[in-house]
C-alpha positions as CSV (number, residue, x, y, z in Angstrom):
1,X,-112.3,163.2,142.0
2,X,-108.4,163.7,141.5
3,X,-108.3,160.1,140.6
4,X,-110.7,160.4,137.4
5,X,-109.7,163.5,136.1
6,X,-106.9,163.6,133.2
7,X,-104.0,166.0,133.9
8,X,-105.4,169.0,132.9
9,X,-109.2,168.1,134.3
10,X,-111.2,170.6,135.6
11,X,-113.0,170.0,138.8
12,X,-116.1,172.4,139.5
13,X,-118.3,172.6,142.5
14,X,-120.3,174.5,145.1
15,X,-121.4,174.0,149.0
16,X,-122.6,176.1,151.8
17,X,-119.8,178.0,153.7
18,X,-120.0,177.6,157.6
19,X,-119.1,174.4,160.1
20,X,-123.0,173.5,160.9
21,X,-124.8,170.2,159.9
22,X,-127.8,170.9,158.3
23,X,-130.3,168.1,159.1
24,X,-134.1,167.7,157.3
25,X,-136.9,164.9,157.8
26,X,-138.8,165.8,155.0
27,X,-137.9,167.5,151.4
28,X,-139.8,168.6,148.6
29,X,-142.9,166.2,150.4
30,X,-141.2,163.4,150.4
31,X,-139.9,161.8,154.0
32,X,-136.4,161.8,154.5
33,X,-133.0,161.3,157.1
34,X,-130.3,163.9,155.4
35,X,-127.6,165.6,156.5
36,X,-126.4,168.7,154.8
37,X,-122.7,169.4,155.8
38,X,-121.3,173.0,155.5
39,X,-117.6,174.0,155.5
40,X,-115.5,176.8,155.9
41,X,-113.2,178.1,152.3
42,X,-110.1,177.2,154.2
43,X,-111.1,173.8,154.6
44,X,-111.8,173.3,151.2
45,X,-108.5,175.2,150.7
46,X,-106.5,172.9,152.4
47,X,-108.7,169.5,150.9
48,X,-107.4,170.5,147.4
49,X,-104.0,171.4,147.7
50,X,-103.5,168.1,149.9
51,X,-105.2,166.1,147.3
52,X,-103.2,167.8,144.2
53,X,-104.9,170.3,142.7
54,X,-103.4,173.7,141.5
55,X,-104.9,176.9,140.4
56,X,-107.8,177.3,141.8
57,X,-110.5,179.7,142.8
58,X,-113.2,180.1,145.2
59,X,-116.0,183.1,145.0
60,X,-118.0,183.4,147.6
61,X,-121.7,185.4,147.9
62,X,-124.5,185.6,150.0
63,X,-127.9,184.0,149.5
64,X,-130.1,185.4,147.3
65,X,-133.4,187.0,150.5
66,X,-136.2,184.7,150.9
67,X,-135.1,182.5,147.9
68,X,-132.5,180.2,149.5
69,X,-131.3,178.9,152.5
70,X,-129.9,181.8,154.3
71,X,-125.9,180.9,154.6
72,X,-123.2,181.8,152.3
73,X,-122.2,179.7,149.2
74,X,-118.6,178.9,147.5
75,X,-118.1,177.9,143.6
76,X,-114.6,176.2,143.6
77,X,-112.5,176.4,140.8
78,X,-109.8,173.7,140.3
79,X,-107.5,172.4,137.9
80,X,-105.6,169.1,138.1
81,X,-101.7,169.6,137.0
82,X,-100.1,168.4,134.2
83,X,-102.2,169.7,131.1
């Protein structure tokens, strides 16, 4: 993603917090082979200050009961230099 963004880019996701691979064989009724990967804020922490992004933020919050898939989620926040 640092690659494609203009100086100045903002780079915006979420993922599940933890270090456990999530694996299904069937979503939304349709047969699959998926992994879902989770990973720990300091992780992602290091990921983007390695890559070359500055200022950026990561909220954490817990699942919303019997609505999600009960682990912890992070929106990150970042901001490739040179605006």
């Amino acid at each position: 993603m640092y690659c494609v963004l203009l100086p100045g880019g903002l780079f915006l996701f979420t993922c599940h917090i933890g270090e456990e691979i999530l694996h299904i064989d069937e979503f939304l009724g349709v047969q699959c082979d998926i992994d879902f990967m989770f990973f720990p804020t300091d992780f992602i922490s290091r990921c983007l200050k390695k890559s070359g992004f500055e200022e950026f933020e990561i909220i954490e919050r817990e699942p919303y009961p019997e609505m999600e898939y009960p682990s912890r989620r992070a929106y990150v926040f970042s901001e490739k230099p040179g605006a």
